[in-house]
mmCIF file of the N, C-alpha and C atoms, coordinates in Angstrom:
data_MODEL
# 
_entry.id   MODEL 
# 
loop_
_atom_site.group_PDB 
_atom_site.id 
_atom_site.type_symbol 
_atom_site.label_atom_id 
_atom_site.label_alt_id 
_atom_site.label_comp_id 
_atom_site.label_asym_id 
_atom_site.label_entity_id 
_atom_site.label_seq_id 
_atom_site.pdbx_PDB_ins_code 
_atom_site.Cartn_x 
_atom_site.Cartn_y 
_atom_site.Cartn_z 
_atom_site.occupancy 
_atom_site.B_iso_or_equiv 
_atom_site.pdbx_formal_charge 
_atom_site.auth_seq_id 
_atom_site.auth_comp_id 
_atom_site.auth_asym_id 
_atom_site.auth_atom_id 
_atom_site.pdbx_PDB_model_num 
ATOM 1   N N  . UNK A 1 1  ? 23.634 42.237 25.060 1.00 0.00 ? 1  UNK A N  1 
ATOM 2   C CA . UNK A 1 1  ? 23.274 42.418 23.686 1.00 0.00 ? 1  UNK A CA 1 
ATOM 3   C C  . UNK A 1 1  ? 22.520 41.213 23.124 1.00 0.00 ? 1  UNK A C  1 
ATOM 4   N N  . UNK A 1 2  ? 21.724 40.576 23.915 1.00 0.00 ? 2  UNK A N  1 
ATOM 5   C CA . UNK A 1 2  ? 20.763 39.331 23.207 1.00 0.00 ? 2  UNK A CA 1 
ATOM 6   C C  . UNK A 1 2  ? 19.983 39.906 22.296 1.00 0.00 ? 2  UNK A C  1 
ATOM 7   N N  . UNK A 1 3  ? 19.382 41.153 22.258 1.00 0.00 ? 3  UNK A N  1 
ATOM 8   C CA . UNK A 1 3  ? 18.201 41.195 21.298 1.00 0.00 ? 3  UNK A CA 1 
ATOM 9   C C  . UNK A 1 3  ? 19.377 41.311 19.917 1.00 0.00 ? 3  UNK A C  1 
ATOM 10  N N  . UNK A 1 4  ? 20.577 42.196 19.745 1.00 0.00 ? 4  UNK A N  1 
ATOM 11  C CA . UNK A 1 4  ? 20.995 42.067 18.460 1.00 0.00 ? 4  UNK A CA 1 
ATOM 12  C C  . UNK A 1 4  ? 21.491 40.751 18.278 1.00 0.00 ? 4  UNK A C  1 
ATOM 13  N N  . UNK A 1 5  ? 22.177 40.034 19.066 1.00 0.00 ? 5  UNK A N  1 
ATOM 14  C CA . UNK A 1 5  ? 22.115 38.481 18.689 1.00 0.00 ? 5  UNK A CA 1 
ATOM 15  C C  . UNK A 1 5  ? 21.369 37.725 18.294 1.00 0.00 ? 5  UNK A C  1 
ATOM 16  N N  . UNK A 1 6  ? 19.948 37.585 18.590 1.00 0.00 ? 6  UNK A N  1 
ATOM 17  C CA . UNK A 1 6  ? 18.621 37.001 18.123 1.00 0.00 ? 6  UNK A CA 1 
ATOM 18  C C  . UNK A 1 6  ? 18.617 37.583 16.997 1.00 0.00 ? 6  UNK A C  1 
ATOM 19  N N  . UNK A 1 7  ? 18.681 38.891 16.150 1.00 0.00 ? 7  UNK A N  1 
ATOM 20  C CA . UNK A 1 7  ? 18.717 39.486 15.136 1.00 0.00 ? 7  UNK A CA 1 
ATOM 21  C C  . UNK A 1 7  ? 19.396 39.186 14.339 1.00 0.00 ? 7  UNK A C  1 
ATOM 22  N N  . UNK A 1 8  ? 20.490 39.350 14.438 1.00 0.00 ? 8  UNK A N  1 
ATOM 23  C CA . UNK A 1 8  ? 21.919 38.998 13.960 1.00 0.00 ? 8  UNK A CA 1 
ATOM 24  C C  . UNK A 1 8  ? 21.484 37.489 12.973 1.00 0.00 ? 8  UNK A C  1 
ATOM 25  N N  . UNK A 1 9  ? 21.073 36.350 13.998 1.00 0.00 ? 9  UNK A N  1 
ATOM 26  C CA . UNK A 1 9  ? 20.956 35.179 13.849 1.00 0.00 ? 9  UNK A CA 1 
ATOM 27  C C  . UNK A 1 9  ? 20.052 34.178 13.022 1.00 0.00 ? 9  UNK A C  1 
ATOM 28  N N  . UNK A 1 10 ? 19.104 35.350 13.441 1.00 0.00 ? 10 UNK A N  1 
ATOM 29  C CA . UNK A 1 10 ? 17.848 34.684 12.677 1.00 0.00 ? 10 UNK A CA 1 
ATOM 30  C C  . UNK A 1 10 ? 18.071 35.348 11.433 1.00 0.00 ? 10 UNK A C  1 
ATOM 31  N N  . UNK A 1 11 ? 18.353 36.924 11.118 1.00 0.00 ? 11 UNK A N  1 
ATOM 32  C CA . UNK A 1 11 ? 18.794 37.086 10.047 1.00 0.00 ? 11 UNK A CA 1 
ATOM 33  C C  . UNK A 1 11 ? 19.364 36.322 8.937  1.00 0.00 ? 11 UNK A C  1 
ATOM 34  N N  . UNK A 1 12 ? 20.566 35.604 9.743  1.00 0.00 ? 12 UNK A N  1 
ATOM 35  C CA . UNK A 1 12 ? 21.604 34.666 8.556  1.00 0.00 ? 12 UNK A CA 1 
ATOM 36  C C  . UNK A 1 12 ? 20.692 33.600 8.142  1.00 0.00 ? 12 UNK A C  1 
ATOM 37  N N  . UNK A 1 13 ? 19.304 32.902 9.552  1.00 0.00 ? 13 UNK A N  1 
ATOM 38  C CA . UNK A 1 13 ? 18.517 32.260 9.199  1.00 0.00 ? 13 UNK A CA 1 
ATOM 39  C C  . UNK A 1 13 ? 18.113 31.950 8.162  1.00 0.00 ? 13 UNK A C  1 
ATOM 40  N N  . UNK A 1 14 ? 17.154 33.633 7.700  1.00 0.00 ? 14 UNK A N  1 
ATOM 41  C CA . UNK A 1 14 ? 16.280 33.348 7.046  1.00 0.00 ? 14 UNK A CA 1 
ATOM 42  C C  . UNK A 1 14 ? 16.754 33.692 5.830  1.00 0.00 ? 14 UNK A C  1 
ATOM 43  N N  . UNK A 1 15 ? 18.126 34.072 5.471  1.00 0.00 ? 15 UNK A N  1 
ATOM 44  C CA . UNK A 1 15 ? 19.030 34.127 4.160  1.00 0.00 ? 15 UNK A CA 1 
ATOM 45  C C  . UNK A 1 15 ? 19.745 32.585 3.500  1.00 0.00 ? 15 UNK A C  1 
ATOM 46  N N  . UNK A 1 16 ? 19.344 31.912 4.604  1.00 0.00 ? 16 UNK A N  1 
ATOM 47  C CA . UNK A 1 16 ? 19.406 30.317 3.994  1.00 0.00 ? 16 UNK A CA 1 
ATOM 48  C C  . UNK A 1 16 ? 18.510 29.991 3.205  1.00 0.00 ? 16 UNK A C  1 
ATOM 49  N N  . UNK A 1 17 ? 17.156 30.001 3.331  1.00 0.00 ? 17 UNK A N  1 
ATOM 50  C CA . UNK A 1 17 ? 15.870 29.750 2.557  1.00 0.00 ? 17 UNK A CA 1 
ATOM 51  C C  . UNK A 1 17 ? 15.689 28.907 2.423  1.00 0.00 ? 17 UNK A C  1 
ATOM 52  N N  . UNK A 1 18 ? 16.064 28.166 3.642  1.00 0.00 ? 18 UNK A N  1 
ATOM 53  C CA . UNK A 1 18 ? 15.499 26.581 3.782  1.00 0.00 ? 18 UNK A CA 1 
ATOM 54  C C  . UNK A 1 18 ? 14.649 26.117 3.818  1.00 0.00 ? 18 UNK A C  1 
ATOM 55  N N  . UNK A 1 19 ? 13.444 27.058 4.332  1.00 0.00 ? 19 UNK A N  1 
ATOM 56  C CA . UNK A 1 19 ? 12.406 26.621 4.109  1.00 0.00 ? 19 UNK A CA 1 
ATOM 57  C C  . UNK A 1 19 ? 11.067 26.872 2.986  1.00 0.00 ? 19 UNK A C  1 
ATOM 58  N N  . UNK A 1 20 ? 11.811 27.946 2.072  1.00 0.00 ? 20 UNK A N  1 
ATOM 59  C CA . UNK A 1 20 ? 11.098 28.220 1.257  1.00 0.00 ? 20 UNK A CA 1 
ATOM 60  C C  . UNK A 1 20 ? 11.077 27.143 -0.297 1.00 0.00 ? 20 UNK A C  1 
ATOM 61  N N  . UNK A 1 21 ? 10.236 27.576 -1.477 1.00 0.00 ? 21 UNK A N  1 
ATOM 62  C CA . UNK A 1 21 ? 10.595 26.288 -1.818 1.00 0.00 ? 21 UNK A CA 1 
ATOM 63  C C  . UNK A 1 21 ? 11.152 27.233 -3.115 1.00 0.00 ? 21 UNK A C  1 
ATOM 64  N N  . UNK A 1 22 ? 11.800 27.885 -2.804 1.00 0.00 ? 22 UNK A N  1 
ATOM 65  C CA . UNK A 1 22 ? 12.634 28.569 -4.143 1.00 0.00 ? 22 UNK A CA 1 
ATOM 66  C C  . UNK A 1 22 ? 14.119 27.578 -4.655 1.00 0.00 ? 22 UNK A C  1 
ATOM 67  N N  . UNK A 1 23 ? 14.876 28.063 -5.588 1.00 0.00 ? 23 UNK A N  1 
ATOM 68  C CA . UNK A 1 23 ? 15.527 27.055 -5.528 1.00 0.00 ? 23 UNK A CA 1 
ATOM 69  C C  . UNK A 1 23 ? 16.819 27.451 -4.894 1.00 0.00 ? 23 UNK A C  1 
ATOM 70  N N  . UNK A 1 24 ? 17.831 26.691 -3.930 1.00 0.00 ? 24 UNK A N  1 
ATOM 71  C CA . UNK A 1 24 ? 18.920 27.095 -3.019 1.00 0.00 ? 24 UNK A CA 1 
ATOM 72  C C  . UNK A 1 24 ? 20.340 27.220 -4.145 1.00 0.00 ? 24 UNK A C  1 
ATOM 73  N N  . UNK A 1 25 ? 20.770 28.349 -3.704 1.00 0.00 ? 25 UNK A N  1 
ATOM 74  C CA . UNK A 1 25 ? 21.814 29.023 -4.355 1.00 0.00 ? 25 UNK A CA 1 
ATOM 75  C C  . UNK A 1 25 ? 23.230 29.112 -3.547 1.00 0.00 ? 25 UNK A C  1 
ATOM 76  N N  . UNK A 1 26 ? 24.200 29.134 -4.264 1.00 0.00 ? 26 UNK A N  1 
ATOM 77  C CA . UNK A 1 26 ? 25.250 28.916 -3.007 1.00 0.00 ? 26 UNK A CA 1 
ATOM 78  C C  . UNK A 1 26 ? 25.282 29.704 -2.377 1.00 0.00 ? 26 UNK A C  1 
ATOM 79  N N  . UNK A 1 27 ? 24.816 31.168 -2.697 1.00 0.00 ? 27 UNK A N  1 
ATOM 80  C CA . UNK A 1 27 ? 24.570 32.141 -1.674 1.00 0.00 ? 27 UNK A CA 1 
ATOM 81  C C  . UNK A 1 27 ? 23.777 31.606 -0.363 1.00 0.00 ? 27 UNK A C  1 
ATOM 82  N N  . UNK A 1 28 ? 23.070 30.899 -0.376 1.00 0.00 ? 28 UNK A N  1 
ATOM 83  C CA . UNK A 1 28 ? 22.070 30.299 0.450  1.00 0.00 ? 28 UNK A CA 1 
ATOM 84  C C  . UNK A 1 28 ? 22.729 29.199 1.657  1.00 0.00 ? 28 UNK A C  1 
ATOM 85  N N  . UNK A 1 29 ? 23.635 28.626 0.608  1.00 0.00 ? 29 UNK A N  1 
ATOM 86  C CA . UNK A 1 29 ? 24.691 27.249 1.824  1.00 0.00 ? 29 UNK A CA 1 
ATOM 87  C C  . UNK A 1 29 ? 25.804 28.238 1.944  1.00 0.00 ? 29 UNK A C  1 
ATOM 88  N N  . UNK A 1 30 ? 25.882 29.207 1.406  1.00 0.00 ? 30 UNK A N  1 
ATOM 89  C CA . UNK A 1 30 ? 27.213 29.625 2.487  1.00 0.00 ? 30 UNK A CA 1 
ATOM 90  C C  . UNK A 1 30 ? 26.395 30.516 3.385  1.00 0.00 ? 30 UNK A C  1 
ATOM 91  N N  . UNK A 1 31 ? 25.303 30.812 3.678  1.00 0.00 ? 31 UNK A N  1 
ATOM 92  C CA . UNK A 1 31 ? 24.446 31.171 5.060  1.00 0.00 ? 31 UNK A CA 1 
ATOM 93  C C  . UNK A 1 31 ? 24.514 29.973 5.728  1.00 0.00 ? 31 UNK A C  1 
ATOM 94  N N  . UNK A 1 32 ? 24.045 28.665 5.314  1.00 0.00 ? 32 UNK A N  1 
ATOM 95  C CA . UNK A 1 32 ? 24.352 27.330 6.108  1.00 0.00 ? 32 UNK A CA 1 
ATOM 96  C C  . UNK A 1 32 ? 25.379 27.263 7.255  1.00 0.00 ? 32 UNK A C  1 
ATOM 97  N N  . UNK A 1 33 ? 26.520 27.114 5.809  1.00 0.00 ? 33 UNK A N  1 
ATOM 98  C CA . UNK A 1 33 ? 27.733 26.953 6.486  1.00 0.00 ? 33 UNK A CA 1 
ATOM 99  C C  . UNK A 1 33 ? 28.090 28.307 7.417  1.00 0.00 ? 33 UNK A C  1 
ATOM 100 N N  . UNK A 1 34 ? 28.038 29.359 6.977  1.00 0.00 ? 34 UNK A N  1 
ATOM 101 C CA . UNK A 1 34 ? 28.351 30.661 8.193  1.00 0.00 ? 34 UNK A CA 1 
ATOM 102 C C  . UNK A 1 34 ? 27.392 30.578 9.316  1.00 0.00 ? 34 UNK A C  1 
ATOM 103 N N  . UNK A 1 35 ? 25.879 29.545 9.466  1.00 0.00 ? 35 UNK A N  1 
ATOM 104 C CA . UNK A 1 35 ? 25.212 29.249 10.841 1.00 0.00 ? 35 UNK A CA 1 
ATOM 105 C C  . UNK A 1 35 ? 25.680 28.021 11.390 1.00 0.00 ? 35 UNK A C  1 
ATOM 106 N N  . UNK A 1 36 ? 26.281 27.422 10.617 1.00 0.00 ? 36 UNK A N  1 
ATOM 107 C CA . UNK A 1 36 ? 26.880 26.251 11.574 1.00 0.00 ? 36 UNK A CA 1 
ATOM 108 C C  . UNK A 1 36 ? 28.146 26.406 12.136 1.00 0.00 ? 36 UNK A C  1 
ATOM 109 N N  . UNK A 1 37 ? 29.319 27.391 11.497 1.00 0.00 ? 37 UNK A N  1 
ATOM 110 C CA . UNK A 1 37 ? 30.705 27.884 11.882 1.00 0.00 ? 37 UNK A CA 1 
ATOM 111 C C  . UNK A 1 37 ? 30.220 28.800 13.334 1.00 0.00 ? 37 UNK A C  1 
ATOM 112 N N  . UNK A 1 38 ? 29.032 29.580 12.900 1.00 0.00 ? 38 UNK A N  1 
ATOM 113 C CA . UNK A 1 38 ? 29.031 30.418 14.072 1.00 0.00 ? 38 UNK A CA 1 
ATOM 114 C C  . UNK A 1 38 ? 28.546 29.340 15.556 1.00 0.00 ? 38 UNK A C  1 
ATOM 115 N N  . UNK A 1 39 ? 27.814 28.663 15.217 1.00 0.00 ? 39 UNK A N  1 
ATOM 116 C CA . UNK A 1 39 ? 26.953 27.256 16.030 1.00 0.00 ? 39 UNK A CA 1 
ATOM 117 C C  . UNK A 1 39 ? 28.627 26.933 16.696 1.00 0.00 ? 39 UNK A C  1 
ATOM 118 N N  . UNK A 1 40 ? 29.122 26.323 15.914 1.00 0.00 ? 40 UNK A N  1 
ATOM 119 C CA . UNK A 1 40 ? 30.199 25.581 16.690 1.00 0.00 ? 40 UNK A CA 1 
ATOM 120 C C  . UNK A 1 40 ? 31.893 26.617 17.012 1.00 0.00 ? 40 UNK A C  1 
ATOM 121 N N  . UNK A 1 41 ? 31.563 28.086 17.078 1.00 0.00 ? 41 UNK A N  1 
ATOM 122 C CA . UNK A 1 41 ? 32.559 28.513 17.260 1.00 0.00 ? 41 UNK A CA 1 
ATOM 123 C C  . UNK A 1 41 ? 32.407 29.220 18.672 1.00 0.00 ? 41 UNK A C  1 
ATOM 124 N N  . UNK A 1 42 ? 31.304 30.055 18.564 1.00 0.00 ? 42 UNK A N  1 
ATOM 125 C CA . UNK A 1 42 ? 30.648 31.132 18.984 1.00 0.00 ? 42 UNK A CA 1 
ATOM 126 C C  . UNK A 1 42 ? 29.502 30.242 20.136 1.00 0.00 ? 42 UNK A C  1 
ATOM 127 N N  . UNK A 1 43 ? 28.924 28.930 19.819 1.00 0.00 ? 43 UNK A N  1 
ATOM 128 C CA . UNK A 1 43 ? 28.201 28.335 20.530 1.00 0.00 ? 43 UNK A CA 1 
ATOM 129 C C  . UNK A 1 43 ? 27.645 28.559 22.198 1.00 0.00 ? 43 UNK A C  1 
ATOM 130 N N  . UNK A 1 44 ? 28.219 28.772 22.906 1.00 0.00 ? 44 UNK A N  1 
ATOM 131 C CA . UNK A 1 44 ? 28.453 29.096 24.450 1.00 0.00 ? 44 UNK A CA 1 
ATOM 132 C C  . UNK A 1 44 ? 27.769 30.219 24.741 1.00 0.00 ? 44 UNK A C  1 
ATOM 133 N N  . UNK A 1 45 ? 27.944 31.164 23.261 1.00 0.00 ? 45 UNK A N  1 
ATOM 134 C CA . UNK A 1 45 ? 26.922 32.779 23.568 1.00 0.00 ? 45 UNK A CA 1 
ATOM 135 C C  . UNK A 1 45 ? 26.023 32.933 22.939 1.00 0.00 ? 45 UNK A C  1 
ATOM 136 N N  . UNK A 1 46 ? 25.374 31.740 22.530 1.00 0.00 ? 46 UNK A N  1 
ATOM 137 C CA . UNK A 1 46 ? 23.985 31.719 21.256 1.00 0.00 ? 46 UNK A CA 1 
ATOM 138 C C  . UNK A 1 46 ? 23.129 32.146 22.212 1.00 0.00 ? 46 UNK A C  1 
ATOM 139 N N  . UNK A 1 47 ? 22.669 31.505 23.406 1.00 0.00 ? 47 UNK A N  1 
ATOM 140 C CA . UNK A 1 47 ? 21.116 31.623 24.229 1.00 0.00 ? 47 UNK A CA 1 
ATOM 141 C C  . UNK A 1 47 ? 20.501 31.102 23.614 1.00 0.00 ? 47 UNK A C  1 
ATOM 142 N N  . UNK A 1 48 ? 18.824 32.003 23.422 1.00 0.00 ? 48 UNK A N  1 
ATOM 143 C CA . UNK A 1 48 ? 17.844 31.620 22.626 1.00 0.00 ? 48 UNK A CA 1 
ATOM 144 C C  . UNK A 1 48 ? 17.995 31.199 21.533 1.00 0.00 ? 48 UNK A C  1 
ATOM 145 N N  . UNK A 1 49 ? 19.076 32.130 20.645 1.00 0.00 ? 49 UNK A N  1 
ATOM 146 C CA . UNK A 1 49 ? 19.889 31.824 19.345 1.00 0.00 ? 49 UNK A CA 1 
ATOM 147 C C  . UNK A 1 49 ? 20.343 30.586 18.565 1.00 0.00 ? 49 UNK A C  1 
ATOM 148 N N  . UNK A 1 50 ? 19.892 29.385 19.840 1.00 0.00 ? 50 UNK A N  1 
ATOM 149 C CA . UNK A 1 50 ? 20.302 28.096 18.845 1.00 0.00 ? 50 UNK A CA 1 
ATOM 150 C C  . UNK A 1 50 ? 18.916 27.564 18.802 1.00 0.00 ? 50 UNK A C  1 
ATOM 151 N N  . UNK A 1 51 ? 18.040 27.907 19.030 1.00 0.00 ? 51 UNK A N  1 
ATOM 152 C CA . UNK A 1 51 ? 16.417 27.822 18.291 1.00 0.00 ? 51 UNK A CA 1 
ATOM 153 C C  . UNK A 1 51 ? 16.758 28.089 16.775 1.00 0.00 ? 51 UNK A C  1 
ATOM 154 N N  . UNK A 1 52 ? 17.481 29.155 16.172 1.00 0.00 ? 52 UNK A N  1 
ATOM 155 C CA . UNK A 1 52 ? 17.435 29.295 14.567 1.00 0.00 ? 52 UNK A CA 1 
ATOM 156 C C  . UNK A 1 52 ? 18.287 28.126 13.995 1.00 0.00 ? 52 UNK A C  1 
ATOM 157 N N  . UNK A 1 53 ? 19.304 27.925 14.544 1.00 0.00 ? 53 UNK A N  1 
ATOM 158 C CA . UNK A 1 53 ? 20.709 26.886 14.712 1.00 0.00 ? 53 UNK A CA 1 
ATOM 159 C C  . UNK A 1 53 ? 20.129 25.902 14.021 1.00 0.00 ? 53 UNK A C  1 
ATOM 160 N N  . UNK A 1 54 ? 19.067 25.288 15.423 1.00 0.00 ? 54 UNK A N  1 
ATOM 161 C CA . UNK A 1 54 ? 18.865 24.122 15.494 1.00 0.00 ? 54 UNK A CA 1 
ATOM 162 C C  . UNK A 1 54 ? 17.511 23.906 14.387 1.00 0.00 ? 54 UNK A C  1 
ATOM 163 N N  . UNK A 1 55 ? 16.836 24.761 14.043 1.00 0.00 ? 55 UNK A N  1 
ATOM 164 C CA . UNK A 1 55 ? 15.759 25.011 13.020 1.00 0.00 ? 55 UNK A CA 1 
ATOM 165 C C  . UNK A 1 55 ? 16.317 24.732 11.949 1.00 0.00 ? 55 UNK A C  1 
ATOM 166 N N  . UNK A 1 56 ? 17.622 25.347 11.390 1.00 0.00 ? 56 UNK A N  1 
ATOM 167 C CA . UNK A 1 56 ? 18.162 25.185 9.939  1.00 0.00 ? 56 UNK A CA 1 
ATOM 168 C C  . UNK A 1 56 ? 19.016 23.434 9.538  1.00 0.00 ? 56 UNK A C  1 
ATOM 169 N N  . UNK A 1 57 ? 19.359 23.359 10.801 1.00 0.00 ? 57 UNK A N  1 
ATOM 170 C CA . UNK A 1 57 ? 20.299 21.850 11.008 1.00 0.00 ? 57 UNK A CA 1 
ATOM 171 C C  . UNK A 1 57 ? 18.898 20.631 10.887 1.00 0.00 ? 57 UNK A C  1 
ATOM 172 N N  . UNK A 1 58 ? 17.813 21.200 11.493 1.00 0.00 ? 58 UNK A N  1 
ATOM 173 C CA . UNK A 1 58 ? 16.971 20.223 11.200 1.00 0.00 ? 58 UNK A CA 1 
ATOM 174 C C  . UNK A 1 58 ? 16.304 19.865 10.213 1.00 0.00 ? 58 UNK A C  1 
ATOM 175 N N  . UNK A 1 59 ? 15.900 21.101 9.247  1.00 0.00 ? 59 UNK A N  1 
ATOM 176 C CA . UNK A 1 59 ? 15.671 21.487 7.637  1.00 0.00 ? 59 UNK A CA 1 
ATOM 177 C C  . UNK A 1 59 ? 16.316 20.990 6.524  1.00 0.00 ? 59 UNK A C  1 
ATOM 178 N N  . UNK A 1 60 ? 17.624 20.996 7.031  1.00 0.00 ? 60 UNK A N  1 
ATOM 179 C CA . UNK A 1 60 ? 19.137 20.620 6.449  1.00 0.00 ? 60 UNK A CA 1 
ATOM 180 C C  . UNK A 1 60 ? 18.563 18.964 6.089  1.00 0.00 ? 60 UNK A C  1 
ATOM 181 N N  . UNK A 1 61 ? 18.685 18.180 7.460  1.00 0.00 ? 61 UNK A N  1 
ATOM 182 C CA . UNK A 1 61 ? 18.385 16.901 7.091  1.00 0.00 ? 61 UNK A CA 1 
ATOM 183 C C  . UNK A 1 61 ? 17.154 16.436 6.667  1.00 0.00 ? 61 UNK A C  1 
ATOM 184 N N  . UNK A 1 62 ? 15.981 17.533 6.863  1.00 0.00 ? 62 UNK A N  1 
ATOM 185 C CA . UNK A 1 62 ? 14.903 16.814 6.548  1.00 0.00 ? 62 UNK A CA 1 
ATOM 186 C C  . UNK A 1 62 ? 14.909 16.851 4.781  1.00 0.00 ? 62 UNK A C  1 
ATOM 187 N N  . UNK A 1 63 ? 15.392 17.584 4.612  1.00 0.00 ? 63 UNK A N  1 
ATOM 188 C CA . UNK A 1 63 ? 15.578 17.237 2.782  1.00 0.00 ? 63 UNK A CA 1 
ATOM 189 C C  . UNK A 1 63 ? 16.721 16.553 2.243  1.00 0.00 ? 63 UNK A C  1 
ATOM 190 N N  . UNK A 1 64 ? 17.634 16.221 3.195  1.00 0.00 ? 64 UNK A N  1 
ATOM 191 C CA . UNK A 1 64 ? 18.337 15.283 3.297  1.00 0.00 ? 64 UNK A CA 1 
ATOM 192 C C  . UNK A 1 64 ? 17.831 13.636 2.867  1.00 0.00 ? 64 UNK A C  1 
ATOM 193 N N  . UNK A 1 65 ? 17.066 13.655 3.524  1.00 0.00 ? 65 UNK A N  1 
ATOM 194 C CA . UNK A 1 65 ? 16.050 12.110 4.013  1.00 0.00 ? 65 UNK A CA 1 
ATOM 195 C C  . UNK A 1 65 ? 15.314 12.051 2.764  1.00 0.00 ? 65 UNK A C  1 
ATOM 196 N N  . UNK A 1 66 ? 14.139 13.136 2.315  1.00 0.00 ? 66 UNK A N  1 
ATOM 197 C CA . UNK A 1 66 ? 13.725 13.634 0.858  1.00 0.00 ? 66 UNK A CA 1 
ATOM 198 C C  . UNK A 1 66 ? 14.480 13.334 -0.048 1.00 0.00 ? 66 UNK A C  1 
ATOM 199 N N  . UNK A 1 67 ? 15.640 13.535 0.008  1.00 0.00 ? 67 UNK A N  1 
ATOM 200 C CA . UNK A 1 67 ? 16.727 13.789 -1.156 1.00 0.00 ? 67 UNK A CA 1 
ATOM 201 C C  . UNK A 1 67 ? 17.215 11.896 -1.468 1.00 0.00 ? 67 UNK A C  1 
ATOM 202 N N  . UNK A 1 68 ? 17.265 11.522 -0.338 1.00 0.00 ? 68 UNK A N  1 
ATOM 203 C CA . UNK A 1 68 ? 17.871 9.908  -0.217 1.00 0.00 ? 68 UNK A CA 1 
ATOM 204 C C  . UNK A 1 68 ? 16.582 8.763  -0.742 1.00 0.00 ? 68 UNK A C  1 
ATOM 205 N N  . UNK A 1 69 ? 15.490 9.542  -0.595 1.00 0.00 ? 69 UNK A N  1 
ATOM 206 C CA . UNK A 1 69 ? 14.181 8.497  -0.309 1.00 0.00 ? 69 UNK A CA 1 
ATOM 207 C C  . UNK A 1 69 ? 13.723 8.189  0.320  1.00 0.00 ? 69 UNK A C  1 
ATOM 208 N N  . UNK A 1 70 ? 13.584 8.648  1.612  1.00 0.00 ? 70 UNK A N  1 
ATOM 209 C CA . UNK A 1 70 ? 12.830 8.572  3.029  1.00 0.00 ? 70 UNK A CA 1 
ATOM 210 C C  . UNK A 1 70 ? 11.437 9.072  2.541  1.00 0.00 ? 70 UNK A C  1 
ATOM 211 N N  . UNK A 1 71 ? 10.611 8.858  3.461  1.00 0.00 ? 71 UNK A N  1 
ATOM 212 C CA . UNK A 1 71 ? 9.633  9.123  3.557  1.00 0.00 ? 71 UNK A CA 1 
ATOM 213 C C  . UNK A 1 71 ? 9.211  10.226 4.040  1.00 0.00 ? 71 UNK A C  1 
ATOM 214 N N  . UNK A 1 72 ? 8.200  11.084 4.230  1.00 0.00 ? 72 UNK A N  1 
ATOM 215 C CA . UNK A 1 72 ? 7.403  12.068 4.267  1.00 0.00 ? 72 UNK A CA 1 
ATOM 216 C C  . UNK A 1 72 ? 7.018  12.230 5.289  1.00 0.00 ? 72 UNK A C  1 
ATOM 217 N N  . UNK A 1 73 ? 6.728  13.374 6.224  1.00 0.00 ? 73 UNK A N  1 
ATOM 218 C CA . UNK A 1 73 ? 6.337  13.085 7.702  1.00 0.00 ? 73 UNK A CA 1 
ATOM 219 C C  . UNK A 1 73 ? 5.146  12.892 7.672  1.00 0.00 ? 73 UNK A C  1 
ATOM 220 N N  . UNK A 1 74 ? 4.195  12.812 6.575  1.00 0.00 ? 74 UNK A N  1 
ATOM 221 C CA . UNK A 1 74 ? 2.638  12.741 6.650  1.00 0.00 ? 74 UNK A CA 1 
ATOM 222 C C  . UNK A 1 74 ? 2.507  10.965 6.377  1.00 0.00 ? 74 UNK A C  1 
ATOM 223 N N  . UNK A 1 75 ? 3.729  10.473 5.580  1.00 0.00 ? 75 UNK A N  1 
ATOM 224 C CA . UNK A 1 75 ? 3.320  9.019  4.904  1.00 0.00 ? 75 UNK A CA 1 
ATOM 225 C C  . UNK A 1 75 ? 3.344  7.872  6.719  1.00 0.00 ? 75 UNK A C  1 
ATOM 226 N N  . UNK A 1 76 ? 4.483  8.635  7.670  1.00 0.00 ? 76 UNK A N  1 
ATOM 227 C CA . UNK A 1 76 ? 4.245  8.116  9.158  1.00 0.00 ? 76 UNK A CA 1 
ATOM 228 C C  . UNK A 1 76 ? 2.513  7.634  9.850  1.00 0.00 ? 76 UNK A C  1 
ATOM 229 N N  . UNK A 1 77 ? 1.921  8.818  9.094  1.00 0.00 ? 77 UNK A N  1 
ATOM 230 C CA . UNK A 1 77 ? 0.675  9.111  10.031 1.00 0.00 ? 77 UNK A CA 1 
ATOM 231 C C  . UNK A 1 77 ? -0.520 8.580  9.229  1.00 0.00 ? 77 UNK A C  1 
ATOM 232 N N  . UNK A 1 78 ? -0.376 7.963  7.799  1.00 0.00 ? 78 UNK A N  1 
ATOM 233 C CA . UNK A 1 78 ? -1.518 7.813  7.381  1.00 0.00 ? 78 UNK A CA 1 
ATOM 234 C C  . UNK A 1 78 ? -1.970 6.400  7.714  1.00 0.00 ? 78 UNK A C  1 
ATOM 235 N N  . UNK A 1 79 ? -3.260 5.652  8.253  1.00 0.00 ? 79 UNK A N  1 
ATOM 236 C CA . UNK A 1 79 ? -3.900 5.555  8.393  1.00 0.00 ? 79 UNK A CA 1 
ATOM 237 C C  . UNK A 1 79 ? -3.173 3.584  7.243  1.00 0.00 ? 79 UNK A C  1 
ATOM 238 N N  . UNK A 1 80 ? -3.424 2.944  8.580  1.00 0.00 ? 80 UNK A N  1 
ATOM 239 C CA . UNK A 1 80 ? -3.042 1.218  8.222  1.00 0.00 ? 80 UNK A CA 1 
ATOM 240 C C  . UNK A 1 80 ? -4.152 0.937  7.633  1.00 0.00 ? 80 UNK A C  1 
ATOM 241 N N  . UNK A 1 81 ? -4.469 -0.147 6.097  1.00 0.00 ? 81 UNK A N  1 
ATOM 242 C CA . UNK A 1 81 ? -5.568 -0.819 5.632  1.00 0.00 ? 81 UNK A CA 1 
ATOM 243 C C  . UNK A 1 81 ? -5.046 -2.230 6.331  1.00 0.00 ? 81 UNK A C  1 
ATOM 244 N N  . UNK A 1 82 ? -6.524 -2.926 6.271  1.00 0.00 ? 82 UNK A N  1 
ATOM 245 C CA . UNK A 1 82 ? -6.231 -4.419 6.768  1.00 0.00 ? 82 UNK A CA 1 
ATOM 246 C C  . UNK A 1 82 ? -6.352 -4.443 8.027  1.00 0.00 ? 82 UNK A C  1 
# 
């Protein structure tokens, strides 16, 4: 049953809306939290399935870093004066 697992998964994915820039609702972190419970419960039978996992955990912190004052992944790449 991988294809309904990939389904299943990415589903809860894209009910996080992590990457959209609407604004996140707790409806939204308890998709979080129900992809990370399933991540660390269920883990062993994800497969392909921790591609979404690992997509939302990485989203998670990158506005994390945003949120603290880190920098921007574009401010890395621009271009040294001097």
């Amino acid at each position: 049953m991988p294809t309904e697992r990939d389904a299943f998964v990415s589903s809860l994915s894209k009910f996080t809306q992590i990457s959209t820039l609407k604004e996140i609702k707790e409806k939204n972190l308890d998709c979080v939290a129900g992809l990370i419970q399933l991540a660390v419960y269920d883990g062993n039978f994800l497969g392909n399935s921790w591609y979404y996992v690992l997509d939302c955990i990485s989203k998670v912190d990158y506005m994390h870093v945003l949120g603290s004052g880190g920098r921007k992944d574009s401010e890395f790449f621009k271009a040294q004066k001097g």
